[in-house]
C-alpha positions in Angstrom: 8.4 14.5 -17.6 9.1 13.2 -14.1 12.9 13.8 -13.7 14.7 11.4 -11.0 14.6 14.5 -8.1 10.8 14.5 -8.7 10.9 10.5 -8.2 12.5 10.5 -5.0 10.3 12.7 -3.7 7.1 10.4 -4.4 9.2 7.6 -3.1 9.0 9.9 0.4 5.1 9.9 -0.1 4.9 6.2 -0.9 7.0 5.1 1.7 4.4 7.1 4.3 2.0 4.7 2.8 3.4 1.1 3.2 5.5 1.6 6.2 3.0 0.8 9.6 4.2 0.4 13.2 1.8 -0.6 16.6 0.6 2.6 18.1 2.1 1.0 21.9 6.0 1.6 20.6 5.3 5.7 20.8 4.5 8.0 23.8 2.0 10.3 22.3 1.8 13.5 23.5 -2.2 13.7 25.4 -2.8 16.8 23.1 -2.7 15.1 19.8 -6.6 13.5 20.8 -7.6 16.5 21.7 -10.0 18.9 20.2 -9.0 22.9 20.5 -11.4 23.4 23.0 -9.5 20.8 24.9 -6.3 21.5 24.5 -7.4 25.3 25.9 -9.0 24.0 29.1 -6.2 21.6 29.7 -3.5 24.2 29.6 -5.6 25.9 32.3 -7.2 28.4 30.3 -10.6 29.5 29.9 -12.4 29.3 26.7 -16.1 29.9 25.0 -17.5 28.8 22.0 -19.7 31.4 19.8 -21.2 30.3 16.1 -21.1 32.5 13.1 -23.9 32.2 10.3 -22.4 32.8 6.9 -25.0 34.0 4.6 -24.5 31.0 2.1 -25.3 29.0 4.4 -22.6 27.4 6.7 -21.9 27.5 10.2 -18.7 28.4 11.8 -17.1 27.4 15.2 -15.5 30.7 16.9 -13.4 29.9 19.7 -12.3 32.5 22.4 -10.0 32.8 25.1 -11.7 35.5 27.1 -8.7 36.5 29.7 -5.4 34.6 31.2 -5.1 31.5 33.6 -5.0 33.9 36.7 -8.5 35.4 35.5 -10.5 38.7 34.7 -9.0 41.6 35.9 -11.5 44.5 37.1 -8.1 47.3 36.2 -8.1 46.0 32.7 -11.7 46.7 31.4 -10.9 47.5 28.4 -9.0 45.0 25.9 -8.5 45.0 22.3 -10.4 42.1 20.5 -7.6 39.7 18.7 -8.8 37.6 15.6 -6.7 34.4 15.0 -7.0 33.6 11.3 -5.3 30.1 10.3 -4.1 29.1 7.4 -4.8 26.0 4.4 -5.6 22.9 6.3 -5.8 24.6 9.5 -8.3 25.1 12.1 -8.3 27.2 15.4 -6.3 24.4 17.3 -3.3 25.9 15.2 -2.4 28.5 17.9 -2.3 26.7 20.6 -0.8 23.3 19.7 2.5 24.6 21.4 3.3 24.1 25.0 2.4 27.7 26.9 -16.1 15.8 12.1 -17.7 14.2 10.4 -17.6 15.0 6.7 -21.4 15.9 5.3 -22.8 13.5 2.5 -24.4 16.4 0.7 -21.7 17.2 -2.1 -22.4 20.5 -2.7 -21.6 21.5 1.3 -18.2 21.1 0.1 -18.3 23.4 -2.9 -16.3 26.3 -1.3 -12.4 27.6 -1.8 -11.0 30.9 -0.1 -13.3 32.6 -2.8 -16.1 31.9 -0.4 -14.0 31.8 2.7 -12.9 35.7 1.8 -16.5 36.8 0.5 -19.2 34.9 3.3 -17.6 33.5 6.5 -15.3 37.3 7.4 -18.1 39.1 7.3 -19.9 36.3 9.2 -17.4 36.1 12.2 -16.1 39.5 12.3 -19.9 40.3 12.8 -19.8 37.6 16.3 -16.8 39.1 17.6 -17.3 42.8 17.6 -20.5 42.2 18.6 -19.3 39.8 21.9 -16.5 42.4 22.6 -18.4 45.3 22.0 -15.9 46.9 19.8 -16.1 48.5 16.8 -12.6 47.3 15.0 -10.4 45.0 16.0 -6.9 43.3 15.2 -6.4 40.8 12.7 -3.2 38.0 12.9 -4.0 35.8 9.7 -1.0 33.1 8.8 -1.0 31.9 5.0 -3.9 31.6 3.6 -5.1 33.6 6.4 -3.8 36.6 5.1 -5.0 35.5 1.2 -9.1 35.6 2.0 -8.6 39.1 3.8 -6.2 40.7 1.0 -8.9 39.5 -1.3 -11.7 40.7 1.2 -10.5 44.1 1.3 -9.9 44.3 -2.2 -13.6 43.3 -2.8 -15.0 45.3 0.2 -13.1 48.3 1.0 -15.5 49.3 3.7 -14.3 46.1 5.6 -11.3 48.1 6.5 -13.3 50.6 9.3 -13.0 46.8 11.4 -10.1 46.2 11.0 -7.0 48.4 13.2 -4.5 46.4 12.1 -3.3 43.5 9.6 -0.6 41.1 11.1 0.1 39.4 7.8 2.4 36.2 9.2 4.0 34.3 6.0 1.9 36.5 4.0 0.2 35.0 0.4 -1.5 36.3 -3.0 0.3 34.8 -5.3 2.5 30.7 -5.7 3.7 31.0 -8.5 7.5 30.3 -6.9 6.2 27.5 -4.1 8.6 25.2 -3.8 9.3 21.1 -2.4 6.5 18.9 -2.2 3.4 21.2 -2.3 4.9 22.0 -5.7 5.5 18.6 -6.7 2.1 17.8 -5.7 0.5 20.8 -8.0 2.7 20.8 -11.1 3.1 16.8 -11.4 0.8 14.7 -10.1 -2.3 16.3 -9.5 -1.7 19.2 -12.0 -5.8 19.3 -12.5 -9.2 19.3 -10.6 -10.0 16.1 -12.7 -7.1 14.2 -11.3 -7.4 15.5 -8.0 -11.1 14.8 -7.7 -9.9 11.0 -9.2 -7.7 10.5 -5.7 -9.4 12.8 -3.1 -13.4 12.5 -4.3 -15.2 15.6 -4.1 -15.9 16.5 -0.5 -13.4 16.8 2.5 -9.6 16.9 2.4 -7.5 16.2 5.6 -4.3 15.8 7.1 -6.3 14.1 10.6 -7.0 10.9 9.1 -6.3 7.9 11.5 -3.7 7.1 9.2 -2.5 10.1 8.7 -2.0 10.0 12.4 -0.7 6.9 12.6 2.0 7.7 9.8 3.0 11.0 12.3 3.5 8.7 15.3 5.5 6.4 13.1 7.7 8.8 11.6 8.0 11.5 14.3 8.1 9.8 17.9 9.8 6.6 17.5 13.7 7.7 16.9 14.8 5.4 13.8 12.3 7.1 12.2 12.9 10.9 12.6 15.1 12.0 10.2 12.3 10.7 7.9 9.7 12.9 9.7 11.9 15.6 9.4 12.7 15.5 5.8 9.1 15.4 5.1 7.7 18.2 6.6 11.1 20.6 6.1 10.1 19.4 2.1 7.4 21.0 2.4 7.6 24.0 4.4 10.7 25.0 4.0 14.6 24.2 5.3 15.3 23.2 8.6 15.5 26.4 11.0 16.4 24.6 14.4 12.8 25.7 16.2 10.5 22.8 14.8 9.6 20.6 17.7 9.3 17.1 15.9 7.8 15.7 19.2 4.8 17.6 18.9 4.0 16.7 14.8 0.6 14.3 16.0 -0.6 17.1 18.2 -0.2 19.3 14.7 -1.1 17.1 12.1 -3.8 15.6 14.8 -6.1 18.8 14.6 -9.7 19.5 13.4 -8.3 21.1 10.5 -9.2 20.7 7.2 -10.7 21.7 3.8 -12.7 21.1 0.9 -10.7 19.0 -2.3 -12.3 22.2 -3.9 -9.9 24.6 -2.0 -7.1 22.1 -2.9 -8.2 22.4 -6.4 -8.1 26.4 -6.1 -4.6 26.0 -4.6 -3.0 24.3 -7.3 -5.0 26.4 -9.7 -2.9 29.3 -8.5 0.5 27.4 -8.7 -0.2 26.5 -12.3 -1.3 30.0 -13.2 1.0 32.2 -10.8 -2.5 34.6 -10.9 -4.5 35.9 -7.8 -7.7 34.5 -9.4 -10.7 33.2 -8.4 -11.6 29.6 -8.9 -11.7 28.2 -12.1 -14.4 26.5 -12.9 -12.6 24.9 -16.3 -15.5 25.3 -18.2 -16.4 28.0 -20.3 -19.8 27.7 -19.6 -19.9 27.5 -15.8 -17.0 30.3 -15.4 -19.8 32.4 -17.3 -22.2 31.5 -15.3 -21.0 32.6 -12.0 -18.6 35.6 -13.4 -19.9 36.7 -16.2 -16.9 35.9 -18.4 -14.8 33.2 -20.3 -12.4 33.3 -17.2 -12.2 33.5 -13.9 -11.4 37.3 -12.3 -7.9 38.4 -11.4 -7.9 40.1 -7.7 -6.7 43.8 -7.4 -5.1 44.8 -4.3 -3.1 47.6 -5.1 -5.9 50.1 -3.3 -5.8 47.8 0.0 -6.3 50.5 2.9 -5.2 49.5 6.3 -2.3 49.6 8.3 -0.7 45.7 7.3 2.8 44.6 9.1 4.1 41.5 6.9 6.1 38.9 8.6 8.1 36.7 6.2 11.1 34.6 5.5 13.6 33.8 3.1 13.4 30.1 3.6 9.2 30.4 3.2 9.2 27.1 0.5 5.1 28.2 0.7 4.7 32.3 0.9 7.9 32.5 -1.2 10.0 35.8 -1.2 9.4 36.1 -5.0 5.6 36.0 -4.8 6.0 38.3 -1.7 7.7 41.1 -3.5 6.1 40.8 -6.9 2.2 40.3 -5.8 2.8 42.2 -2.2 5.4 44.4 -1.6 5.7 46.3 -4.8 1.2 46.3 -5.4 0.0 47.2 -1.8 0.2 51.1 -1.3 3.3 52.2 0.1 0.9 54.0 2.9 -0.4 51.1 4.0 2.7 49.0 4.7 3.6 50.1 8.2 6.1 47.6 9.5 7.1 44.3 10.2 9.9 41.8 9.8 11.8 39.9 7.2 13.4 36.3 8.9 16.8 34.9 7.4 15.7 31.0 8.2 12.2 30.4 9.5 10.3 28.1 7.5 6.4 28.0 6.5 5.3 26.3 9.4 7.6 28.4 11.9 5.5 31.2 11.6 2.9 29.2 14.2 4.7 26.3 15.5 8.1 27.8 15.9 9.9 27.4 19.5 11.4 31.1 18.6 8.0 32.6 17.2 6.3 33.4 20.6 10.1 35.8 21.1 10.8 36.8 17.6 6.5 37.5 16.4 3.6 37.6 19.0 5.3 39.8 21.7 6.5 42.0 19.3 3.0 41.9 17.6 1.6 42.1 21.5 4.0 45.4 22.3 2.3 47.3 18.9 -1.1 46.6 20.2 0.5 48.0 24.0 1.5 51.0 22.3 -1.9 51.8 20.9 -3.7 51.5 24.1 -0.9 53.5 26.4 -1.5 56.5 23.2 -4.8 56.2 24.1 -5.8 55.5 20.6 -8.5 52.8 21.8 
């Protein structure tokens, strides 16, 4: 049953829906029409583009910011490659949304979850990179589901460690079973199965970048009646209010390439409902044995994950939840293998990439390990 809390919260979707304001009431930020590539070059930094063959098929945009504003510098031959991973939604325009496409009519491009994300398009870009950097390993910052498809990757492909020198888990994830706010609402409640979901959201491509779903962002986020509205939305989702979320900047955010397939979703909510680190249920008997070999879909193993993993999480996580953390994380991956990071009192989900204190409180810190390496003399 659908208790009074639970309607108040779909009166917060609804109200997304019917409410529509002129686009000439708002200053927009120039960012949020902006591809990453664009956003790159127009905070004066250089940036290439490389393309990664998965071998199932797909083809994946690798973006790369190959040195500073101020240029290459001949005394620093030698730098450590950095792999960006985003998270659910996301797309490489995540990291740099701060200050300093078309979807394809064949249906079964958009058969893919994590599964396929952790099994095909790693290996496909990891492959790009080294070879570009000439590097043998390199570091790996994943965020949210990010840090799911290489979890699952190394628990599948233990040899995929020798590329990997370290693991910067940020709002780390292998199980939901404890998500909170509206992502749970959304799972449990209204869309608690792919048949519903596939009902609303078709088959193919699901996005937050919609021109309405732009429109909406400008509405509720840059005119001022509206932003304790804007607010409340996205803090039910990610997480309490922890005084860094620049509301300003919410149609540069939501105004991305990102992105996923309604499969993904489906695997997502999947996971909620089962509290398992599974892989995608099929719901059918018959097609579950027919790519696994059994009734059900496998459970993931990652208690004999081998490299050296920092894990950056929060408290107030609504998403990567501390429950989930220490149950499917802290107390399965090897005690040798956990070397550090940093448990946050208030950051939210979406603090982990957007956050005004994350640049302080995460990447130089995660910056100053990667220092230390390189004045060892360990690469």
């Amino acid at each position: 049953m659908i208790n009074s809390h639970d309607i108040n919260m779909i009166s917060i979707i609804l109200a997304i829906f019917l409410i529509t304001t002129p686009y000439y009431y708002c200053s927009i930020p120039p960012e949020a029409k902006m591809t990453a590539v664009q956003i790159i070059l127009y905070h004066g930094y250089p940036v290439q583009v490389f393309h990664a063959h998965t071998s199932d098929g797909y083809i994946l945009d690798l973006h790369r910011i190959p040195f500073g504003k101020n240029g290459y510098s001949i005394s620093r031959k030698y730098r450590p490659a950095i792999f960006l991973q985003h998270g659910l939604l996301g797309s490489s325009a995540d990291w740099v949304e701060n200050y300093p496409n078309e979807s394809f009519e064949n249906d079964s491009f958009w058969k893919f979850s994590w599964d396929e994300m952790a099994k095909y398009d790693l290996d496909a870009m990891f492959d790009v990179v080294l070879k570009i950097t000439k590097q043998k390993s390199l570091y790996y910052v994943g965020f949210s589901q990010g840090t799911l498809i290489m979890f699952v990757k190394l628990s599948q492909d233990p040899n995929f460690a020798s590329k990997i020198r370290k693991f910067f888990a940020l709002a780390p994830v292998a199980t939901v079973a404890n998500v909170k706010g509206l992502f749970r609402l959304f799972a449990t409640k209204m869309f608690p199965n792919a048949k519903l979901i596939q009902q609303f959201f078709g088959n193919r491509f699901f996005a937050l970048n919609s021109k309405l779903s732009k429109t909406i962002s400008i509405i509720f986020c840059e005119i001022t009646f509206f932003n304790p509205l804007c607010k409340d939305i996205v803090f039910q989702i990610a997480g309490p209010d922890s005084g860094q979320f620049n509301k300003s900047r919410l149609s540069v955010y939501i105004g991305g390439e990102g992105g996923t397939s309604v499969m993904n979703i489906i695997h997502w909510v999947q996971m909620i409902n089962s509290g398992k680190l599974q892989a995608y249920n099929y719901e059918s008997v018959e097609e579950n044995q027919r790519h696994y070999g059994s009734d059900s879909p496998p459970i993931y193993n990652i208690s004999s994950v081998n490299v050296p993993i920092y894990l950056y999480w929060s408290l107030n996580d609504w998403l990567a939840n501390t429950l989930d953390i220490e149950k499917s994380l802290l107390s399965i991956l090897p005690n040798k293998s956990i070397k550090g990071g940093k448990v946050f009192k208030n950051y939210n989900h979406l603090d982990f990439i957007w956050g005004l204190r994350a640049a302080d409180e995460i990447y130089r810190p995660i910056i100053s390990i990667i220092h230390k390496e390189r004045s060892q003399g360990i690469f």
